[in-house]
FIMIVEX-175541 format. One record per residue (C-alpha): x, y, z; residue in one letter; chain; residue number from 0. Coordinates in nm, 4 decimals. Each point is the difference from the previous one (the first is absolute). Layout:
! residues N
c1 X&c2 Y&c3 Z&type a&mol A&seq NUM
...
END
This chain:
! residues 249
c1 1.5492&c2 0.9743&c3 1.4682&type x&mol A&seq 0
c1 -0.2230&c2 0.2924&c3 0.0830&type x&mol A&seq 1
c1 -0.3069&c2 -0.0366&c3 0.1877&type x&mol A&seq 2
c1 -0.1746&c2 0.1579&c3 -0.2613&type x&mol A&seq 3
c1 0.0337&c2 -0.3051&c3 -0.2545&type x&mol A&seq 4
c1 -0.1455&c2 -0.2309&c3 0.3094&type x&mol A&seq 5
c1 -0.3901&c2 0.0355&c3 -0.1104&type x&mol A&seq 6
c1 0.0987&c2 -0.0873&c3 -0.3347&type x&mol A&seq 7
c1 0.2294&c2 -0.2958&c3 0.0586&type x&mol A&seq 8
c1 -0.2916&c2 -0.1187&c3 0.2500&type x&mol A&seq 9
c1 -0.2846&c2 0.0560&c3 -0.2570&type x&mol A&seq 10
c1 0.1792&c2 -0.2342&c3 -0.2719&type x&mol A&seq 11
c1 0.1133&c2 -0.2688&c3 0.2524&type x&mol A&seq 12
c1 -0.3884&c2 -0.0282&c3 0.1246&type x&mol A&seq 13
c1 -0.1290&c2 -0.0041&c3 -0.3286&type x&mol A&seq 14
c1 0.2556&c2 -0.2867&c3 -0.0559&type x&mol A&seq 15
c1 -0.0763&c2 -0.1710&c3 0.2620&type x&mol A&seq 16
c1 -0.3372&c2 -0.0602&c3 -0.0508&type x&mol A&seq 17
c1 0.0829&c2 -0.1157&c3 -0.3321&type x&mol A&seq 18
c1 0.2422&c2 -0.2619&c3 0.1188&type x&mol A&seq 19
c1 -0.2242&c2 -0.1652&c3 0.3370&type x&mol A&seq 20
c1 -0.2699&c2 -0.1125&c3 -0.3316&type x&mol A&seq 21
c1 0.0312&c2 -0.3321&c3 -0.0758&type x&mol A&seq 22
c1 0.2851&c2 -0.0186&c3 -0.2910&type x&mol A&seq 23
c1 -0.0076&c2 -0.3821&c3 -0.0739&type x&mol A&seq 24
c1 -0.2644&c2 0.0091&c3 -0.2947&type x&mol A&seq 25
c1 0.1051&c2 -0.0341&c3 -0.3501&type x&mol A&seq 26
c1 -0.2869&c2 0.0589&c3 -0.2196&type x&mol A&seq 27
c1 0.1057&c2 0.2162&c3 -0.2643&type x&mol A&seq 28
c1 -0.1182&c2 0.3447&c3 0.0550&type x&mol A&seq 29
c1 -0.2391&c2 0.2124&c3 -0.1631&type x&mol A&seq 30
c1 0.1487&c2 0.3496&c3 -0.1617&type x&mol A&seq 31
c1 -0.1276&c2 0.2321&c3 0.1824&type x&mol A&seq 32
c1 0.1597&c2 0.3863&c3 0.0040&type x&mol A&seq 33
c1 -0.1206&c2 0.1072&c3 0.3387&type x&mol A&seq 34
c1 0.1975&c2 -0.1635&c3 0.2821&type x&mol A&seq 35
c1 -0.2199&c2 0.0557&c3 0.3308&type x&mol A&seq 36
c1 -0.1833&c2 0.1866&c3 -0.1804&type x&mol A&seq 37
c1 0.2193&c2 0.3038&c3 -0.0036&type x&mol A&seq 38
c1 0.3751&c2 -0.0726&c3 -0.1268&type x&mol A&seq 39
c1 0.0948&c2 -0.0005&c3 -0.3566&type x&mol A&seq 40
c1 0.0371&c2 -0.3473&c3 -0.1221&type x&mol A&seq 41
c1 0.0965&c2 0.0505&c3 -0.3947&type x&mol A&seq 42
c1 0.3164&c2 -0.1240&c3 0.0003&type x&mol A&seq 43
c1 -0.0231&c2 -0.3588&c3 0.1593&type x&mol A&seq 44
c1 0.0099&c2 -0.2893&c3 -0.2290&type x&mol A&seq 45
c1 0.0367&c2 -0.3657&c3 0.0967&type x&mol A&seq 46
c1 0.3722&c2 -0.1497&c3 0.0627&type x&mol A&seq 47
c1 -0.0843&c2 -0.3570&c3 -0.1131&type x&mol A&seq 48
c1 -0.1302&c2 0.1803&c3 -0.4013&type x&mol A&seq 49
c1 0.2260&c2 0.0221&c3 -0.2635&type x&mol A&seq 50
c1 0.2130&c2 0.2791&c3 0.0087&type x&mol A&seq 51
c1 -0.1015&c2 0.2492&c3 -0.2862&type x&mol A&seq 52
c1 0.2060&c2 0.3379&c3 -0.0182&type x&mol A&seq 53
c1 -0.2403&c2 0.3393&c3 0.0053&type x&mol A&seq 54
c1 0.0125&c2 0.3249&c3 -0.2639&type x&mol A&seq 55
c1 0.1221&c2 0.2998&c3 0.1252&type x&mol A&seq 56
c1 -0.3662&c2 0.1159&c3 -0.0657&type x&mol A&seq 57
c1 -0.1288&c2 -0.2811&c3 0.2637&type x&mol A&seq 58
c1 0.2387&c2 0.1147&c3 0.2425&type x&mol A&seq 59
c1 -0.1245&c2 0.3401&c3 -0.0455&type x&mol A&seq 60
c1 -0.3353&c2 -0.0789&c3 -0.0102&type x&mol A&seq 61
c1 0.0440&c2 -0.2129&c3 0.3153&type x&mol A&seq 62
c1 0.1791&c2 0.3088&c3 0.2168&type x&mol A&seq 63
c1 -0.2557&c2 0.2297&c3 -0.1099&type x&mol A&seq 64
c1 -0.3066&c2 -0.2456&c3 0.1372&type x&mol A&seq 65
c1 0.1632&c2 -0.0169&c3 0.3217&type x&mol A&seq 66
c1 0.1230&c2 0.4015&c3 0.0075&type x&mol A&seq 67
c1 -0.3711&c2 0.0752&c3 -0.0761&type x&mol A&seq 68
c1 -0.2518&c2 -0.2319&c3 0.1007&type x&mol A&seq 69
c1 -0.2896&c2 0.1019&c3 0.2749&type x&mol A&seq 70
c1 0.1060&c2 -0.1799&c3 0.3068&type x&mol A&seq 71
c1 0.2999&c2 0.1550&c3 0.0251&type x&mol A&seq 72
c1 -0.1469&c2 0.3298&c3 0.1446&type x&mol A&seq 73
c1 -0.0855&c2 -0.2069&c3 0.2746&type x&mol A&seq 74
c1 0.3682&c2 -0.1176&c3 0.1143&type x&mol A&seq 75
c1 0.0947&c2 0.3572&c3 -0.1172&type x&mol A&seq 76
c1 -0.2024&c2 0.1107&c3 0.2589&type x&mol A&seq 77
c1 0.1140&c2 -0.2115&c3 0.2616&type x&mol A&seq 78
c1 0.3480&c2 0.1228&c3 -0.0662&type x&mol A&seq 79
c1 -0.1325&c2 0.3395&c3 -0.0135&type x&mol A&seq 80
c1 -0.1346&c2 -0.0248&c3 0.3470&type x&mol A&seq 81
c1 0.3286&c2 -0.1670&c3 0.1324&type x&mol A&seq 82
c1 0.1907&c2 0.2912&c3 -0.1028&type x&mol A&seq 83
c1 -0.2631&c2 0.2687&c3 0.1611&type x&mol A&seq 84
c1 0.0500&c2 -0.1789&c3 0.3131&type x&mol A&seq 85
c1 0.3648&c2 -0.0477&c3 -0.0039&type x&mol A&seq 86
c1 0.0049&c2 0.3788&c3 -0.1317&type x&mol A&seq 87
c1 0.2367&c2 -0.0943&c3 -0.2625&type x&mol A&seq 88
c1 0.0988&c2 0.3208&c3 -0.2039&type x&mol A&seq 89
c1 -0.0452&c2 0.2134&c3 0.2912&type x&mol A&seq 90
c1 -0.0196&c2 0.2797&c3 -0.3079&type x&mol A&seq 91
c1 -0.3171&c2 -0.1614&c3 -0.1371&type x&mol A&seq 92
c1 -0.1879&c2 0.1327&c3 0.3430&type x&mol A&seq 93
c1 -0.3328&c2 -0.1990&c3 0.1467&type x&mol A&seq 94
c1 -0.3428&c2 0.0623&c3 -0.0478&type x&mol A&seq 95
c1 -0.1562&c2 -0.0800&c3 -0.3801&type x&mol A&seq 96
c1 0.2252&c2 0.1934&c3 -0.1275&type x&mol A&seq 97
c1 0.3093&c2 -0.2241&c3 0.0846&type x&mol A&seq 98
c1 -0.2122&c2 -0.3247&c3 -0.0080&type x&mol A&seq 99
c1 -0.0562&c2 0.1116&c3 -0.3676&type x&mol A&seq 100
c1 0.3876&c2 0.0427&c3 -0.0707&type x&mol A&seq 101
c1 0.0763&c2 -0.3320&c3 0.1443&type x&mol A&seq 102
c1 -0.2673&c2 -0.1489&c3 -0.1906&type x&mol A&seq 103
c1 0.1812&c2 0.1058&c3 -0.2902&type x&mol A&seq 104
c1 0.3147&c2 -0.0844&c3 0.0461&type x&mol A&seq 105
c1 -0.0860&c2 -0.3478&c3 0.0984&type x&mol A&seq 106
c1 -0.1942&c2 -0.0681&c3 -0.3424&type x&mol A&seq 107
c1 0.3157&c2 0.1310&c3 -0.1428&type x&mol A&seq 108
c1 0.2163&c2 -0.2389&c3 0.2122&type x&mol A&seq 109
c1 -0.2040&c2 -0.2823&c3 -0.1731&type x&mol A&seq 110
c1 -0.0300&c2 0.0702&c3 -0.2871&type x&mol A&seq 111
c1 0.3542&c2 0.1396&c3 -0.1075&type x&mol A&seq 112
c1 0.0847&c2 -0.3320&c3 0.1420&type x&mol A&seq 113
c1 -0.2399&c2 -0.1896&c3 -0.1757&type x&mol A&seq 114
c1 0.0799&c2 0.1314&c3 -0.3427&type x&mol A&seq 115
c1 0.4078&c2 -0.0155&c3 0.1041&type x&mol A&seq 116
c1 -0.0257&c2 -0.3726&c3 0.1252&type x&mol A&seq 117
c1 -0.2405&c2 -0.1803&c3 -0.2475&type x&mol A&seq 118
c1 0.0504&c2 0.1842&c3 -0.2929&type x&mol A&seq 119
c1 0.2588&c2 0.2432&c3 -0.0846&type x&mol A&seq 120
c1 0.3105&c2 -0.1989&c3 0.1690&type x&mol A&seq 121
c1 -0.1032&c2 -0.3302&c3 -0.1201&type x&mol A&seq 122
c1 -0.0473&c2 0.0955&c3 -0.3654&type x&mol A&seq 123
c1 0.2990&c2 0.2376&c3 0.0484&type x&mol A&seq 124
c1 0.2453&c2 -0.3350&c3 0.1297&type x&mol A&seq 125
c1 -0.2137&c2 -0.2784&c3 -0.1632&type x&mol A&seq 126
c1 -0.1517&c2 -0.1370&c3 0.3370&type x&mol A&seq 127
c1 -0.3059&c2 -0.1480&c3 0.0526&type x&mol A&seq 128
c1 -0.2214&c2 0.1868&c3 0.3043&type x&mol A&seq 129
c1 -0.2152&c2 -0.3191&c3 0.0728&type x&mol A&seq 130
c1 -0.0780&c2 -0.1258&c3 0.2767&type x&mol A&seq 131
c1 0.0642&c2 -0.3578&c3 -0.0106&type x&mol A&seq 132
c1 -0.2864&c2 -0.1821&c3 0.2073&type x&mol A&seq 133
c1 0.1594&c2 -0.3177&c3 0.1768&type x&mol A&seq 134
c1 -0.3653&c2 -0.1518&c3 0.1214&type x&mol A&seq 135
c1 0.1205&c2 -0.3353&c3 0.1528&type x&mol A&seq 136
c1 0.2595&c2 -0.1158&c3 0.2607&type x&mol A&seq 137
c1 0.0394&c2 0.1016&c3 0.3678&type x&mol A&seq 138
c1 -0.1121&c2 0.3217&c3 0.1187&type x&mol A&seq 139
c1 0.3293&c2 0.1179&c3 0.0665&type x&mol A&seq 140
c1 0.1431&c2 -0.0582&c3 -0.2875&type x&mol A&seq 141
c1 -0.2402&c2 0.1373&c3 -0.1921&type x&mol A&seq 142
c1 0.0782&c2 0.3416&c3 0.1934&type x&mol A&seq 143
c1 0.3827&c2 -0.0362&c3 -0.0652&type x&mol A&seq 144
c1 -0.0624&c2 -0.0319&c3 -0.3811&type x&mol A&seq 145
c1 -0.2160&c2 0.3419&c3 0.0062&type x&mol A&seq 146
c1 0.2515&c2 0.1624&c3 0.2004&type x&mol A&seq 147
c1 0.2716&c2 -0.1094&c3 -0.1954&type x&mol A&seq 148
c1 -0.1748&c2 0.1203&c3 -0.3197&type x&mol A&seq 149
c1 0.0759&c2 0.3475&c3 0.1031&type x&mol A&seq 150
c1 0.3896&c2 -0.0779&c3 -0.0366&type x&mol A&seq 151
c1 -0.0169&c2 -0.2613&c3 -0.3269&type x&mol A&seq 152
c1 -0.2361&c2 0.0619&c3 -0.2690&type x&mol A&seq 153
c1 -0.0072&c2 -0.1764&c3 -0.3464&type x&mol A&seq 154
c1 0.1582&c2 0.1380&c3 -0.3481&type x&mol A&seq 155
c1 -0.2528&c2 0.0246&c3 -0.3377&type x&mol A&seq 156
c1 0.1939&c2 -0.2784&c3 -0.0753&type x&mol A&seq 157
c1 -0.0909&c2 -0.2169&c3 0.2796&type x&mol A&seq 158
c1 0.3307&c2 0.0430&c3 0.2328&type x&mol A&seq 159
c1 0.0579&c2 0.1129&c3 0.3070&type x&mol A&seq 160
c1 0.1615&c2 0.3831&c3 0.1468&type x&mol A&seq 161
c1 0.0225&c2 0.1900&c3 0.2417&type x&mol A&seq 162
c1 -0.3056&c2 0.1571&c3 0.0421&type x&mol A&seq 163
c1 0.1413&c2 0.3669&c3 -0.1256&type x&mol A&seq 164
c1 -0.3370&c2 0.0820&c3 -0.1427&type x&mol A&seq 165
c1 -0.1783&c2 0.0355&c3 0.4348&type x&mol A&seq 166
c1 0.3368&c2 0.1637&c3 0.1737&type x&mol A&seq 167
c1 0.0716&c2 0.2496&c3 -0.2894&type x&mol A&seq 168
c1 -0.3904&c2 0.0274&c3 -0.1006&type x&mol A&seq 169
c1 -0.0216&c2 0.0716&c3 0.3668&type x&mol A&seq 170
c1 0.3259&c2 0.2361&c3 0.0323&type x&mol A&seq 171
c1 -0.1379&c2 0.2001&c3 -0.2797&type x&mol A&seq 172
c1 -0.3186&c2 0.0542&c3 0.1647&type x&mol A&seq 173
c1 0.1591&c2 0.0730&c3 0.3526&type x&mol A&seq 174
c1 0.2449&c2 0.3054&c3 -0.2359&type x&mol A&seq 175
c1 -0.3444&c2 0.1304&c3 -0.1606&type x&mol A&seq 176
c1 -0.2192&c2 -0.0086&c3 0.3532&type x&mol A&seq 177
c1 0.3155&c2 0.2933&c3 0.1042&type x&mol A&seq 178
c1 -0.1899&c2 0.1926&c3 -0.1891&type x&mol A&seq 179
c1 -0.2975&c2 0.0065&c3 0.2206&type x&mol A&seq 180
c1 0.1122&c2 -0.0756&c3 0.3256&type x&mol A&seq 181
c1 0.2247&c2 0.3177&c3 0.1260&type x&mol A&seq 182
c1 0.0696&c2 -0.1567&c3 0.3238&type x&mol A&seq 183
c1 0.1290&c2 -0.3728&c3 -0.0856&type x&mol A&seq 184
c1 0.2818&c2 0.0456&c3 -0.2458&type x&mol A&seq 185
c1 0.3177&c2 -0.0829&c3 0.2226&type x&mol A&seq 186
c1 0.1930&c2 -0.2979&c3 -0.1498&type x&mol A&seq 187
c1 -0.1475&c2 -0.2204&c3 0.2842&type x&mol A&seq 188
c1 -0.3307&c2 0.1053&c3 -0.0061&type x&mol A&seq 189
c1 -0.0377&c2 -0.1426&c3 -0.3806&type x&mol A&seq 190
c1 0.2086&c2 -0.2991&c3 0.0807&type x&mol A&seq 191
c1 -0.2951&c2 -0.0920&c3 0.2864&type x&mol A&seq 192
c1 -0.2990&c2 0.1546&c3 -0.2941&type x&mol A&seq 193
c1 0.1783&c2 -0.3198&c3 -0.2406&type x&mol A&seq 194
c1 0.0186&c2 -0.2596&c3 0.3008&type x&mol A&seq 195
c1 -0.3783&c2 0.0689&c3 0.0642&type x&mol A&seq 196
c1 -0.0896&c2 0.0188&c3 -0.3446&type x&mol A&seq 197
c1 0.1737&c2 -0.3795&c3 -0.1085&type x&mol A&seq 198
c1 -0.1297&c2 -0.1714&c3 0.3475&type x&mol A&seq 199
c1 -0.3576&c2 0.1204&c3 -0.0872&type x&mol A&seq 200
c1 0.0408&c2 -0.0836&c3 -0.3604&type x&mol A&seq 201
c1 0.1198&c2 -0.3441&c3 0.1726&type x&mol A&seq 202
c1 -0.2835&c2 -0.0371&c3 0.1963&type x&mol A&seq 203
c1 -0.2563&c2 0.0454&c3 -0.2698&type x&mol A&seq 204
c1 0.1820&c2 -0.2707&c3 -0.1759&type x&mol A&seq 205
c1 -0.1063&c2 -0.2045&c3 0.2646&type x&mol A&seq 206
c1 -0.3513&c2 0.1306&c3 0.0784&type x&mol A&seq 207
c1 -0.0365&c2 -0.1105&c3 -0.4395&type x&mol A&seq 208
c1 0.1449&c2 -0.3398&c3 0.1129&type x&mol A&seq 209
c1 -0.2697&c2 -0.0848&c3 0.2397&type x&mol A&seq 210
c1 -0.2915&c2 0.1940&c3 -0.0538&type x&mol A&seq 211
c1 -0.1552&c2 -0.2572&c3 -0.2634&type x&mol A&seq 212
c1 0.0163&c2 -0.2564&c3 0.3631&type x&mol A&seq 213
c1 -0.1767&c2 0.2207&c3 0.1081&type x&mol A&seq 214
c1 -0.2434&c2 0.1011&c3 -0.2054&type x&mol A&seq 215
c1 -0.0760&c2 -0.4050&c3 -0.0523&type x&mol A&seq 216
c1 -0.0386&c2 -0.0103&c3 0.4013&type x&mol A&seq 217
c1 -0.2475&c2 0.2655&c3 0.0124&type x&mol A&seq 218
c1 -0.1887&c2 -0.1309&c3 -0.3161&type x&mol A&seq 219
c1 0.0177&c2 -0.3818&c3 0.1590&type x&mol A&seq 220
c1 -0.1415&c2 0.1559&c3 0.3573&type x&mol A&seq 221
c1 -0.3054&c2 0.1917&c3 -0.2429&type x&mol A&seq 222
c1 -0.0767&c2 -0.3380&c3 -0.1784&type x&mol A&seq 223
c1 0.0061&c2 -0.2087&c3 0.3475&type x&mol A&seq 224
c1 -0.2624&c2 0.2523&c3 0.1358&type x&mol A&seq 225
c1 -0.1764&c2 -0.0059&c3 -0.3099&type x&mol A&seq 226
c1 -0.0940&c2 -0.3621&c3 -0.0346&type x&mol A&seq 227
c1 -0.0612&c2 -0.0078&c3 0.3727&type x&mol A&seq 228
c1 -0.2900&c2 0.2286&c3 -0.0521&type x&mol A&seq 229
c1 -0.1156&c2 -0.1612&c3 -0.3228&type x&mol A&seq 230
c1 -0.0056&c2 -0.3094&c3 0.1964&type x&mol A&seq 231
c1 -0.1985&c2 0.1704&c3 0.2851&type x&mol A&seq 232
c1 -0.2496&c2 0.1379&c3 -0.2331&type x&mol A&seq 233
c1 -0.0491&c2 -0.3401&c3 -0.2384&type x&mol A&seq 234
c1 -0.0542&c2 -0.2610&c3 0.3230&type x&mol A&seq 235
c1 -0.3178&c2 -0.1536&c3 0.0440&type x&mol A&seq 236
c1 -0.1836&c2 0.1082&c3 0.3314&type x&mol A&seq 237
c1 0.0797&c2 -0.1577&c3 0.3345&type x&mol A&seq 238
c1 -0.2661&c2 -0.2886&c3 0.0846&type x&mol A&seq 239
c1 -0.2472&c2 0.0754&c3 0.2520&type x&mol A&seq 240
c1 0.0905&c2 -0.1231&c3 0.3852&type x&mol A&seq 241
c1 -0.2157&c2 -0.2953&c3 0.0910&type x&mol A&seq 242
c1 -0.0747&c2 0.1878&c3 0.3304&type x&mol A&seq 243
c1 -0.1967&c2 0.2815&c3 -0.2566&type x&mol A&seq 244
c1 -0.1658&c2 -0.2631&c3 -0.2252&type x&mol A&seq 245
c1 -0.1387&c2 -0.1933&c3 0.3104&type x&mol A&seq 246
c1 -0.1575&c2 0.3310&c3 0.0896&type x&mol A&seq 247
c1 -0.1798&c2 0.0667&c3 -0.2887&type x&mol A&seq 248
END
């Protein structure tokens, strides 16, 4: 693999990392919340253990369009952005602000073409559903092989299982349209490594949405320890005087 996919493939596997060394054993069923660490898109997750319920095509949409648009994703565009400036991907694109501005670009086109391919157009398109299916108890690791494997099995509207067609040819698609925009990646090979990279990061958000509610609770259990620690340190009755300072008064 080129060295120039390294920073990437390093980036995701950090960001993983951290999310698997947090304590994964709770089970207290999590509160919705669309922001995972604050940053990633988490609109798609729903609970594993809920009934299944099939979504509209205009939920799907809706859905894709929410994660294609919403504010933090300038941020990870530009990290990507800056990955490619220093890898001097697109040699064509030049440095400076002007080619930091181009790469910019593309990589909110990246996403979002992806985005809109993956979670809405190819699942309504092949009747797939783009959930994420949140495991939430069990071992750690097998918690991370069910979010990985979601990238290769996804469920049917009516509750089945497939082959997930709706990431690889969501992703495909996106990886044709990106030749577009990218003059100097559009060898054969070059877009079979752009589809790789794009499915193993889609896997590791999967698991990022599996375990960030562990950690959330972790960081919220930590705030409430320290919390009543200084309510108790503010609510106790003085300390008694030392006989040694009543005896010489």
């Amino acid at each position: 693999m080129p060295a120039r996919h390294i920073p990437r493939i390093i980036l995701s596997l950090v960001i993983a990392g951290a999310a698997l060394a947090q304590d994964s054993g709770l089970s207290n069923p999590p509160v919705e919340d669309k922001r995972a660490f604050g940053v990633l898109p988490n609109n798609r997750t729903t609970e594993a253990s809920l009934p299944f319920a099939p979504l509209t095509a205009k939920r799907k949409m809706t859905i894709a369009v929410k994660d294609s648009f919403a504010a933090p994703l300038g941020l990870t565009t530009g990290v990507f952005a800056s990955l490619y400036q220093l890898e001097d991907q697109n040699p064509s694109f030049g440095q400076g602000l002007s080619g930091y501005a181009k790469r910019l670009g593309t990589s909110f086109g990246d996403q979002m073409v992806g985005n809109m391919m993956t979670e809405g157009v190819m699942p309504t398109l092949l009747h797939e559903d783009p959930r994420y299916f949140r495991v939430g108890t069990g071992s750690r690791w097998s918690r991370v092989r069910s979010a990985v494997a979601q990238i290769m099995v996804t469920r049917t509207d009516s509750g089945g299982r497939t082959f997930n067609f709706s990431e690889w040819g969501g992703n495909a698609a996106a990886v044709a349209l990106s030749n577009a925009w990218y003059p100097d990646t559009r060898t054969a090979t070059e877009n079979i490594e752009k589809l790789a990279i794009q499915c193993a990061t889609d896997a590791f958000s999967n698991v990022l949405k599996e375990f960030w509610p562990d950690v959330k609770r972790h960081f919220e259990r930590r705030r409430e320890v320290k919390r009543e620690r200084e309510l108790r340190r503010l609510t106790a009755p003085p300390a008694p005087e030392s006989a040694s300072a009543a005896s010489g008064q």
